[in-house]
C-alpha positions as a printed Julia matrix, in Angstrom:
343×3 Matrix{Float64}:
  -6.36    9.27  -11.73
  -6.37    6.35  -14.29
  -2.52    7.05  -15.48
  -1.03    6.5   -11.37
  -1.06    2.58  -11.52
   0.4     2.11  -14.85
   3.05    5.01  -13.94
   3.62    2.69  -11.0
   4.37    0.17  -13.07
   7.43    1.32  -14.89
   8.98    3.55  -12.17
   8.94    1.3    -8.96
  11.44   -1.13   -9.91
  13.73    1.47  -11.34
  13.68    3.79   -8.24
  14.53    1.21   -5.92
  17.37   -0.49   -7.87
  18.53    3.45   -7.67
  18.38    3.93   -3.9
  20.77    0.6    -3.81
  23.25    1.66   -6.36
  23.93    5.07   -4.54
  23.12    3.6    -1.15
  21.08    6.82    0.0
  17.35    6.78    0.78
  17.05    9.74    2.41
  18.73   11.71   -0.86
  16.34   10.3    -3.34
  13.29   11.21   -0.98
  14.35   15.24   -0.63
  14.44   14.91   -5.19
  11.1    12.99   -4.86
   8.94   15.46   -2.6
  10.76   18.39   -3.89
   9.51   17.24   -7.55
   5.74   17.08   -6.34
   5.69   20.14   -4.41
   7.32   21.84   -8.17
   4.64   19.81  -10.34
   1.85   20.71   -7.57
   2.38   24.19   -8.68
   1.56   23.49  -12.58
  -0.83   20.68  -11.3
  -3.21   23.35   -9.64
  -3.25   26.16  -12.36
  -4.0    23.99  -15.37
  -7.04   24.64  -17.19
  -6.67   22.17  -19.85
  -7.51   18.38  -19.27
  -5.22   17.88  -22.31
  -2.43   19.16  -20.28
  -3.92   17.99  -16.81
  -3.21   13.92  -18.13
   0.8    14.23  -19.05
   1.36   16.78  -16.02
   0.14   14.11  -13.79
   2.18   11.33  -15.46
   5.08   13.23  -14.27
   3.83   13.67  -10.81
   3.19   10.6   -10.23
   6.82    9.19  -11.21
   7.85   10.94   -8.43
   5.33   10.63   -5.86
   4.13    7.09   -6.03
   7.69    5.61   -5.36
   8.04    7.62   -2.36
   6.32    5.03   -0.27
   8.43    2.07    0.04
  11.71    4.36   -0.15
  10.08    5.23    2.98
   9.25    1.79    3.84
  12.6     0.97    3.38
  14.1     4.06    5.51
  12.06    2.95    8.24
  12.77   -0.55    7.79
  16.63    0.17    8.01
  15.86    2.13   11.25
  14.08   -0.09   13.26
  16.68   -2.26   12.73
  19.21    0.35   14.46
  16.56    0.97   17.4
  14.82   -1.86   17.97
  11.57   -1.27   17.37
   9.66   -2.92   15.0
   8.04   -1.52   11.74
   4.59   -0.88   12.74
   5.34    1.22   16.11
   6.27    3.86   13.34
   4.32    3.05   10.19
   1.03    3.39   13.05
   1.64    7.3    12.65
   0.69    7.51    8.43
  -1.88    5.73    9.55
  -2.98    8.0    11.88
  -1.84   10.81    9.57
  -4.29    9.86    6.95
  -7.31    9.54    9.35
  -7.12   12.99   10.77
  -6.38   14.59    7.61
  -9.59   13.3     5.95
 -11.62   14.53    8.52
  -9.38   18.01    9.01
  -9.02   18.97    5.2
 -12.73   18.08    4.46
 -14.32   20.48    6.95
 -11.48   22.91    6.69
 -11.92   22.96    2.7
 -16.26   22.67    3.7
 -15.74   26.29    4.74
 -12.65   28.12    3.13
 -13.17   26.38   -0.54
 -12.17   23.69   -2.59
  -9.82   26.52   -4.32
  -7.61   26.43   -1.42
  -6.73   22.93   -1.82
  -3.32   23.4    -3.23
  -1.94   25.83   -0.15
  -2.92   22.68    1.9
  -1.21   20.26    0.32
   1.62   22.79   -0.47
   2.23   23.39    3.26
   2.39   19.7     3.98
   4.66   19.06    1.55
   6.79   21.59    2.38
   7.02   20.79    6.0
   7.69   17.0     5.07
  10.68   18.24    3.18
  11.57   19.76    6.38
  11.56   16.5     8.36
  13.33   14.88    6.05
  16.09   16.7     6.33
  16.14   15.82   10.29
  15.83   11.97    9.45
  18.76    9.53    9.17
  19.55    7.7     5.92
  19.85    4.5     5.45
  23.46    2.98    6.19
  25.73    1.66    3.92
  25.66   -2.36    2.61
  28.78   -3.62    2.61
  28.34   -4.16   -1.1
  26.98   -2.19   -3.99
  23.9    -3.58   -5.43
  24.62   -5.25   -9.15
  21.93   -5.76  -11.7
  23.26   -9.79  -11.8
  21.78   -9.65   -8.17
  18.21   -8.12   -8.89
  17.82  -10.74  -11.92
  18.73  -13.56   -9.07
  15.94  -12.25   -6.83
  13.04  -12.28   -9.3
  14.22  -16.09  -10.31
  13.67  -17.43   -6.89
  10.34  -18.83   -6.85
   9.23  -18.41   -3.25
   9.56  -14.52   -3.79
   7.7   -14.76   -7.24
   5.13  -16.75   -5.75
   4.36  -14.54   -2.39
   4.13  -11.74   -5.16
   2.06  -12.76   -7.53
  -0.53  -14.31   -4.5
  -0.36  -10.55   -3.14
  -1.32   -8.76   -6.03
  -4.01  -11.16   -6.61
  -5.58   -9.97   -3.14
  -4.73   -6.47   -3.73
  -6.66   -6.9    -6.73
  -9.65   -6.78   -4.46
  -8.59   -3.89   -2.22
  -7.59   -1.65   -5.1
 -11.23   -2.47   -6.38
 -12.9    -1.61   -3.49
 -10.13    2.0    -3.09
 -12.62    2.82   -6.54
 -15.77    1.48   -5.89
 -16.58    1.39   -2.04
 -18.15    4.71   -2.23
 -20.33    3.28   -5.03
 -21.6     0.55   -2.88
 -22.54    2.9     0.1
 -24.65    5.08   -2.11
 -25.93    2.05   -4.38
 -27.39    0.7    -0.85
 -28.67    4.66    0.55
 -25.54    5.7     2.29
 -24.82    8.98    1.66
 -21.48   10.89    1.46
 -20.86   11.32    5.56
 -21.16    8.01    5.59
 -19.16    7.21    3.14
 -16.29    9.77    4.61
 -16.8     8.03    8.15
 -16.12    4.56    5.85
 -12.93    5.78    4.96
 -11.68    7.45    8.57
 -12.68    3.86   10.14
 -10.5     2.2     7.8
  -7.08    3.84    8.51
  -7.77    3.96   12.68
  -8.12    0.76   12.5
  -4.95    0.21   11.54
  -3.33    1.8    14.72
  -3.62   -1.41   17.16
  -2.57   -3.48   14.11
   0.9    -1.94   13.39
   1.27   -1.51   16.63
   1.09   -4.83   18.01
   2.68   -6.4    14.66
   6.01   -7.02   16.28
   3.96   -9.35   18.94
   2.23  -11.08   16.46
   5.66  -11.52   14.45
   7.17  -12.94   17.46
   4.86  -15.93   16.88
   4.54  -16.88   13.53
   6.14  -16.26   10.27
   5.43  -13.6     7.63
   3.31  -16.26    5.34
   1.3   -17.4     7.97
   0.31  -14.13    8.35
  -0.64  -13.31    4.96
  -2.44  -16.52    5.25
  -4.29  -14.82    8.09
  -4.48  -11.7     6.66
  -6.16  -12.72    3.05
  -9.0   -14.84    4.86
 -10.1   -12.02    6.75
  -9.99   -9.99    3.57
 -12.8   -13.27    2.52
 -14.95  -12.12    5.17
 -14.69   -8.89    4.62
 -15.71   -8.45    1.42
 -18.25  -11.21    2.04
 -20.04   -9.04    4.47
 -19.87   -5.8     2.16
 -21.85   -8.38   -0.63
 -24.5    -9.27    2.04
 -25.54   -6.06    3.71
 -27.91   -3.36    2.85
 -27.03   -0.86    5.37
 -24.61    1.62    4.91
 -23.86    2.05    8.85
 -23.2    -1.85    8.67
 -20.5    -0.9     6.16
 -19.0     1.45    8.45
 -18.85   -1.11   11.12
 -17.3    -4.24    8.91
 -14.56   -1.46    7.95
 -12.86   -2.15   11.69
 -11.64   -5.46    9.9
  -9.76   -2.92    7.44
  -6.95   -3.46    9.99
  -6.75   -6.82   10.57
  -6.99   -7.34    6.54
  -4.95   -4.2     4.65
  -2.99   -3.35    7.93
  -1.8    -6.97    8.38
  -0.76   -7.7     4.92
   0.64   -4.9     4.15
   2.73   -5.64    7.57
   3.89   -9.04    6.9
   4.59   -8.19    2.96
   7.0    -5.79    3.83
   8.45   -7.71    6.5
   8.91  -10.87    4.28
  10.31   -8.83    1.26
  12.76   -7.11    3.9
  13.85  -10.55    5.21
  14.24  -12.6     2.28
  16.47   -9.62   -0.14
  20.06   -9.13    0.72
  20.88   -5.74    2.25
  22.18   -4.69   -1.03
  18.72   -5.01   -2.58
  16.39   -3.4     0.26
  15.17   -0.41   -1.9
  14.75   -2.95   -5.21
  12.64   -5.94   -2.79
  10.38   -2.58   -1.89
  10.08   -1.17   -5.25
   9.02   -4.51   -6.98
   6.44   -5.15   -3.97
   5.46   -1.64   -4.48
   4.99   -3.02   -8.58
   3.27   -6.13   -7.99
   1.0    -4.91   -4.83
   0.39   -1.31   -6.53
   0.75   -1.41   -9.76
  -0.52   -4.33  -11.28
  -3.21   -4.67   -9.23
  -4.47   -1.58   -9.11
  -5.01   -2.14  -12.8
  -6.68   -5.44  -12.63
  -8.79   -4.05   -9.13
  -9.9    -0.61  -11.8
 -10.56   -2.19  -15.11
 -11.94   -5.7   -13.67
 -13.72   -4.02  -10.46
 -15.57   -1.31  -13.09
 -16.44   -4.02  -15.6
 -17.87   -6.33  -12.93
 -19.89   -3.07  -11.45
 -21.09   -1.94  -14.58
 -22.54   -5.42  -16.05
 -23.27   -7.16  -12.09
 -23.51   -4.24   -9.84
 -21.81   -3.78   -6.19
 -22.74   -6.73   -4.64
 -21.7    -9.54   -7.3
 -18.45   -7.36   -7.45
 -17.68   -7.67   -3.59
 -18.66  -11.79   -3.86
 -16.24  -12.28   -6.06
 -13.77  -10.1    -5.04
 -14.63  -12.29   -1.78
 -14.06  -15.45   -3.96
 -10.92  -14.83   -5.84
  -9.25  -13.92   -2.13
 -10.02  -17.57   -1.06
  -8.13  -18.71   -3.45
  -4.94  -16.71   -2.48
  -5.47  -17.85    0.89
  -5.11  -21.44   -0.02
  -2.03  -20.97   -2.46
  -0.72  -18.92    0.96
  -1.88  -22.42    3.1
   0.3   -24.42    0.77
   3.51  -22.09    0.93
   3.31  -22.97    4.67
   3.28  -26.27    4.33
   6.05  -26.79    1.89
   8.03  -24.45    4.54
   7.06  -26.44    7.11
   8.04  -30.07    5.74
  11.82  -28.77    5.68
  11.88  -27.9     8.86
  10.03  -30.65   10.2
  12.34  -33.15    8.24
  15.47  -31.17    9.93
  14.27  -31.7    13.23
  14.29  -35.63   12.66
């Protein structure tokens, strides 16, 4: 699995400065889920980890940028209709729940070995919808590189960047090593799947009452709000010794992941020009992804090893804190201009 965030890395950027030079979303999508479904089909006859490693490199080029092209289709749409981002993100949300609980006790009973007709079928009925969706339209202008190297100079998009991979430095941790902690503290692995299925339902109400929560304050603020319940989150994971407890603290798995993740996209959405939509996603999707699911792996598995679970969820708990308060002072300095205009 180790090769996805470093793949992330070099192919996020790229795919999104892509989508805005040919101004299609929609086009790139059918090459990028047609390429896993082809690469599924080598993926799940291999016999050879030597083979297994490279194989997956290539997968994962294709697959991993897939989600903020989609981001960004859905971004462009609710735009046209009206309704805000999270009244449609809800349903992947959704989508993941039910499938965690559906493929494990469908797979319980027919086999592990019929894995890839599973994930074949899904794929090939997302290919499906995709040809029903509509693509993204046109920007007046082509997207230039002169224009990506002006957006990674401006500071306040830098800075929002950098403070969100340094909390999703703690999430991608806990993506590897949650599971640990529930069986370090006598969970077993229903519990642990029931951690996981809490997680994404809780992000229903979230997305879908984003566009209320948008309506009264700004996208920092909210990342503000977002990263300090993230504190107590992981704060609580340190403390406890009872893996049902876990279960229950994973209901603020919305109001943390689900609310960042909201108000990341929204602000990167906001702040790029149209031309650049696809490029803002794909160097969130680097940042937020990639780097830190490096840093979450190799720092979250060093910290485990040498500390165990709980040390590795305090300071997880810790280094969110201070993201919130480089967040706190983004606010202010937005603030004081407007303030200052008002007088």
């Amino acid at each position: 699995m180790g090769p996805g965030t470093c793949v992330s890395i070099l192919v996020q950027s790229p795919w999104g400065y892509l989508s805005d030079r040919l101004q299609t979303v929609k086009k790139l999508l059918l090459l990028q889920f047609t390429a896993c479904l082809l690469f599924s089909f080598l993926l799940f006859h291999l016999r050879s980890f030597s083979l297994l490693v490279p194989t997956l490199i290539g997968f994962y080029a294709f697959f991993l940028p897939s989600f903020p092209q989609l981001d960004c289709l859905i971004l462009a749409n609710s735009k046209e209709t009206g309704k805000h981002f999270g009244s449609y993100r809800l349903w992947g949300s959704l989508g993941f729940a039910v499938t965690a609980l559906a493929a494990g006790e469908l797979l319980a009973v027919v086999g592990i070995e019929w894995m890839k007709v599973l994930y074949q079928g899904l794929m090939l009925f997302s290919i499906f919808l995709i040809f029903l969706v509509k693509d993204v339209s046109p920007s007046c202008k082509t997207a230039t590189s002169s224009q990506f190297k002006e957006l990674l100079k401006r500071r306040e998009v830098l800075y929002v960047l950098i403070f969100m991979a340094l909390v999703n430095t703690t999430n991608k941790a806990n993506d590897a090593f949650m599971g640990i902690l529930i069986r370090s503290i006598g969970g077993t692995e229903a519990e642990v799947g029931w951690a996981w299925t809490t997680g994404p339902l809780s992000e229903i109400p979230v997305f879908a009452l984003f566009g209320l929560l948008l309506a009264r304050y700004n996208e920092v603020v909210l990342l503000a709000l977002a990263a300090g319940i993230y504190a107590l989150r992981w704060f609580l994971f340190a403390v406890t010794g009872d893996p049902d407890l876990i279960i229950v603290i994973q209901l603020l798995h919305g109001l943390s992941f689900g609310l960042f993740y909201m108000a990341g996209v929204s602000f990167i959405g906001k702040i790029v020009p149209p031309g650049l939509r696809a490029s803002g996603q794909g160097l969130l999707a680097t940042f937020g992804g990639g780097l830190a699911g490096i840093a979450g792996s190799l720092l979250g598995g060093f910290l485990m090893d040498h500390f165990g679970p709980q040390f590795l969820y305090a300071a997880s708990a810790g280094l969110v804190v201070v993201a919130v308060m480089a967040f706190n002072l983004l606010v202010v300095k937005r603030v004081k201009p407007a303030a200052s205009k008002k007088g």
